[in-house]
N, C-alpha and C positions, 0 to 999 in steps of 0.2 A: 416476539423473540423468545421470550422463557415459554411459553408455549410448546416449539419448535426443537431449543434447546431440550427442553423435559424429554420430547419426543423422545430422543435420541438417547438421552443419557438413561431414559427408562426410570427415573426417580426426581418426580416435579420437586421436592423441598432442596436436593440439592439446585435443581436448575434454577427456583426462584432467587438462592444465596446468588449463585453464581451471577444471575441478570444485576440483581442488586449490588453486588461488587464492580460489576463492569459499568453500571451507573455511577457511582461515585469517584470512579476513575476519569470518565467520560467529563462529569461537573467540575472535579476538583481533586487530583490524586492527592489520597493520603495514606500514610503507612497502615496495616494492618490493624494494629492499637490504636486509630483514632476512627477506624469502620462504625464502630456501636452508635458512637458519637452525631457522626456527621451524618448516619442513616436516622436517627429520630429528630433529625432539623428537616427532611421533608418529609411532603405531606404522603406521600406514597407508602411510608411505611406502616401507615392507618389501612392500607391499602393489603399488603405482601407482608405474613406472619413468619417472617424469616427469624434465625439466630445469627448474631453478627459478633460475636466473640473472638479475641485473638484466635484462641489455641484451636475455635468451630471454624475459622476461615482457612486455618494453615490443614487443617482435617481438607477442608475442600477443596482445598487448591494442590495437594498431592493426591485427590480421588479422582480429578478431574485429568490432572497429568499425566496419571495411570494410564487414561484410558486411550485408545491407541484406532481400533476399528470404529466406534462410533463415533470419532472425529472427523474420519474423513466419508463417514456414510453421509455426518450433517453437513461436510463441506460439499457431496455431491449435490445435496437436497437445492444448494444457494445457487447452482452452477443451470443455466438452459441452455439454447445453439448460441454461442458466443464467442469473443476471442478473451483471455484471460489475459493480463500482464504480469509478469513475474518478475521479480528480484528477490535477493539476499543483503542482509546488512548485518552489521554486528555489533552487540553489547556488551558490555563488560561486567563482570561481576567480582565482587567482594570474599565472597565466599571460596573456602577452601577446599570443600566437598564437592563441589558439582565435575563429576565426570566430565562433561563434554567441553568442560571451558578449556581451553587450552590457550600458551603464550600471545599476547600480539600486541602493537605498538596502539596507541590511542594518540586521540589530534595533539596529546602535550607529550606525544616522542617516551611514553610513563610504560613500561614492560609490564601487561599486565592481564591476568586471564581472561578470556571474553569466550562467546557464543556464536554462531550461525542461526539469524533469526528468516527464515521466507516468507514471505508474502506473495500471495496471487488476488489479481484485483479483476473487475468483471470491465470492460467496457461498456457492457448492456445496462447493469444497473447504479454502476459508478460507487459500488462498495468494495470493499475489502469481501473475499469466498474463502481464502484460505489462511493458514500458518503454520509453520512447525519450528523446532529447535533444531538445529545441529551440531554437530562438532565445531569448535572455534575456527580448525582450521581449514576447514571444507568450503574454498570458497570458489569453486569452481564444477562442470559440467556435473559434478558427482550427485550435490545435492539436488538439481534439476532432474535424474534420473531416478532416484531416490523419490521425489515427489508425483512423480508421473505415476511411477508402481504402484504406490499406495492409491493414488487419487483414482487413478483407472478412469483417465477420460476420453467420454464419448461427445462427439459432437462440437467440440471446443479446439480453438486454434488457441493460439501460445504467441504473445511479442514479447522478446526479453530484450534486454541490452546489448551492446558490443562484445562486454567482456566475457558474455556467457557463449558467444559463437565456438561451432566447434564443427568438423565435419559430419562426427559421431552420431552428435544430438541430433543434427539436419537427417541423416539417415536413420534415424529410429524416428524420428516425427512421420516419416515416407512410411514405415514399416507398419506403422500403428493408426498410417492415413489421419494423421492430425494436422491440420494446416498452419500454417507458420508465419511469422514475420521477422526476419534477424538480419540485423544490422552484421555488416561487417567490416572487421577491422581493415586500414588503410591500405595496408601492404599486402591484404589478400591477392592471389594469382588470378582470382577472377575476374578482377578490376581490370581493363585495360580501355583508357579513354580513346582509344584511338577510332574506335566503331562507336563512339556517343555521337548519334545523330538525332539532334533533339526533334521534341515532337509539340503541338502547338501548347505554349505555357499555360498554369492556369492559377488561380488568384488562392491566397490561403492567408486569411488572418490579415488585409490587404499589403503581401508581399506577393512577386509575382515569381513565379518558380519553372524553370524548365524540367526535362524531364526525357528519359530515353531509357528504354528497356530492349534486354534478350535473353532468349532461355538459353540455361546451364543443363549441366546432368545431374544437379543440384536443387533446380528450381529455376525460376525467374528473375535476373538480376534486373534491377532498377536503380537508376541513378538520376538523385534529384540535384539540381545545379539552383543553389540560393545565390543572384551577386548580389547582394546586401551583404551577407553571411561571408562570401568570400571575400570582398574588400575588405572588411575587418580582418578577416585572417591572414591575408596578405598584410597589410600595416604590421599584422603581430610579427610574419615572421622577419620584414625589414626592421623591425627595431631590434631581433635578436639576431641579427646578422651586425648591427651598429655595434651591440655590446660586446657582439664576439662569442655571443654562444652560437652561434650556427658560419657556416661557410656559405659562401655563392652559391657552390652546387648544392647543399644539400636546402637552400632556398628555393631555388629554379624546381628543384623534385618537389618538393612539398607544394609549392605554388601550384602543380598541374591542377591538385586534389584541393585546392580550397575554396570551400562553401560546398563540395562533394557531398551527398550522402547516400553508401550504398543500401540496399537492400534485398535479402532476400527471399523469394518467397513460392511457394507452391501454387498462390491463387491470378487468375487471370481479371485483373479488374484497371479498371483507369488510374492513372495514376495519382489521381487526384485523392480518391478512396486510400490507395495504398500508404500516402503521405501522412493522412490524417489519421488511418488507425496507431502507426508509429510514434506520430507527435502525441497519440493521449497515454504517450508511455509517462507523460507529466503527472497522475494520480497518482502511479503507484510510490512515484519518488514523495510525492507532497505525503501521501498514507507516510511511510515510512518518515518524516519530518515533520509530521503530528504526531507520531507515535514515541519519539523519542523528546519533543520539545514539551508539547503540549500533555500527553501523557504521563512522562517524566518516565519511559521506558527505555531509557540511553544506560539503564545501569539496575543491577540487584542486587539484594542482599539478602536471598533466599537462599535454605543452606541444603535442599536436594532436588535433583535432576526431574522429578516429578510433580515439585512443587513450581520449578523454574517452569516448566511445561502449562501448567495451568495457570499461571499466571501470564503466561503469553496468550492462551485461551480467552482467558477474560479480559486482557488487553487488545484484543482480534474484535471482542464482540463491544467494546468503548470505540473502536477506528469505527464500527459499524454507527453505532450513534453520534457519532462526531462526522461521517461522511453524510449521515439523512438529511442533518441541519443544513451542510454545506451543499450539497444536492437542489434543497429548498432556494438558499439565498443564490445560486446558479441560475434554478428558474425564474425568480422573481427580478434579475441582472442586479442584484446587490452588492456581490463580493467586490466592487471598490468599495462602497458605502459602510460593509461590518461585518466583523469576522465572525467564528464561531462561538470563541471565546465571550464576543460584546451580547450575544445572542443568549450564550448562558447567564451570563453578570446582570442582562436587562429582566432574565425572566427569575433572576433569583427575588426579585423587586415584590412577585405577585406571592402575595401570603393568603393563603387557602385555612381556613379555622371550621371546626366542627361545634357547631354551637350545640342549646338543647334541642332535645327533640330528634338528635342524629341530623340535622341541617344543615348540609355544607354554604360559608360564605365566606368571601374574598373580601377583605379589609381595600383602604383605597389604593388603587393603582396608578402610577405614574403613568401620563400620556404616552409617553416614549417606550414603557415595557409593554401596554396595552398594544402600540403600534405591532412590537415586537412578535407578541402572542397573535395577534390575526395573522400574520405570517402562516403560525401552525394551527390553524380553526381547527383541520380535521382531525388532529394530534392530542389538543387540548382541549379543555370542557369551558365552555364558555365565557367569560371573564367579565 
């Protein structure tokens, strides 16, 4: 990864700070003032002759934020024939200076300035490929258009969410022949259940799903029919018809559509494929729910627009080493058994010491982080 990074940024000492910042982000966020600190408790930094200074990390996190074309050359570098998942979320910040924050309500109803942060996530390799900042209150078609221009991709399809549908988008993805997958919202005109002639069901996750598709001038609409999904939503909206938020009629409408999901899309493939690239729109939301929870990037207290930049930077490349571990315990079918957090905490256990003679050797290990470290054999040096 700093390898990669250096590439790009054209100056390896900065990329080494930078990997090493996004490693301590990754183990254990801490503020700026406790980097020096917590970088000479491992052993890596016997390893990477970095400076980890306040005032040398705020230098690099507004050098890095600067930089504008080599970000998204390195984001292309991450990108092959793929589909990418994209959203937008937003953070809040402290600071009075940052241009782009602008008004907005946070989950305690608190008026208060935030960001437009993106992310684009790979299906193919189940990482985070991209990020940018934007304006707070950009939270629509604009910054997708925005992200396209710079990114300039070739060969990559696009699944976003509902809210991002727009007719616009769908016809610039046509324009620039990038293939698509986009939910759309309920009350689209496209929708008309009346020609849903399902086709034979087929099994996902074991729920069993019907399915019926026809081309638009739009694309391919596909509509998956979940009744699991829809009995539950049915019950929702009789209990809000009990309470009196809803009427009969506007129950009988909403019942046509529930456990509905439309979709659509330029590619011709079974529906079964079409289902399943949509549903793994679940990473990019989890990316974004590590990145604020786990991270601790729900908020900053950076006090300019370039520094804010690069620290979403090196928060972009900690989702990257926090997705490889989760990728690993994926493979191996662990993620009921331990998160990625239990996976840091077990290997912070292995104490690596430099004796005489420059001889490296591992003090004793707990069976449990030993367990942990075979996990990553190929990752790690032998234990």
């Amino acid at each position: 990864l700093g390898r990669r990074v250096g590439h790009h940024i054209g100056q390896r000492p900065l990329a080494d700070e930078h990997v090493a910042m996004a490693i301590i982000q990754a183990l254990n966020p801490q503020p700026l003032r406790l980097h020096a600190d917590r970088w000479e408790e491992l052993y890596l930094s016997q390893e990477l002759d970095v400076r980890m200074g306040r005032n040398h990390l705020s230098d690099v996190l507004r050098s890095v934020g600067e930089g504008k074309g080599w970000w998204h050359e390195f984001f292309e570098s991450l990108h092959d024939d793929e589909f990418l998942l994209y959203d937008l979320s937003t953070v809040f910040t402290y600071s009075q200076s940052i241009k782009r924050a602008e008004k907005g309500y946070n989950p305690e109803k608190k008026h208060q300035p935030q960001l437009g942060i993106v992310l684009a996530f790979s299906t193919a390799s189940n990482l985070p490929t991209g990020v940018d900042v934007f304006w707070g209150s950009m939270r629509d078609i604009t910054t997708f258009k925005e992200f396209i221009e710079v990114l300039e991709p070739r060969d990559l399809g696009f699944i976003v969410d509902r809210g991002r549908y727009s007719q616009e988008l769908i016809e610039q993805f046509r324009e620039r022949d990038i293939d698509y997958v986009v939910p759309l919202r309920k009350n689209s005109s496209l929708i008309d259940l009346r020609w849903l002639h399902p086709r034979d069901p087929f099994i996902y996750r074991d729920r069993a799903l019907q399915w019926a598709r026809r081309h638009t001038d739009l694309g391919t609409l596909y509509l998956f029919d979940n009744p699991l999904v829809g009995g539950e939503q049915k019950k929702a909206l009789l209990r809000r018809q009990a309470e009196g938020r809803l009427t009969r009629e506007e129950v009988e409408v909403e019942k046509e559509q529930a456990g509905i999901i439309p979709l659509l899309t330029n590619l011709d493939e079974p529906g079964e494929v079409i289902y399943d690239r949509y549903k793994s729109r679940h990473d990019v939301e989890l990316a974004f729910d590590a990145m604020k929870n786990h991270l601790d990037a729900d908020k900053t207290h950076l006090q300019s627009d370039a520094a804010v930049r690069g620290y979403f930077f090196m928060t972009f490349l900690a989702l990257r080493i926090y997705f490889g571990v989760l990728n690993r315990l994926r493979e191996e079918e662990l993620t009921d058994e331990m998160s990625v957090e239990e996976v840091f905490f077990q290997l912070s256990k292995i104490e690596r010491i430099r004796g005489p003679g420059e001889k490296d050797a591992f003090t004793n290990i707990p069976k449990q982080a030993r367990d942990v470290a075979d996990l990553f054999s190929e990752e790690l040096p032998r234990v």
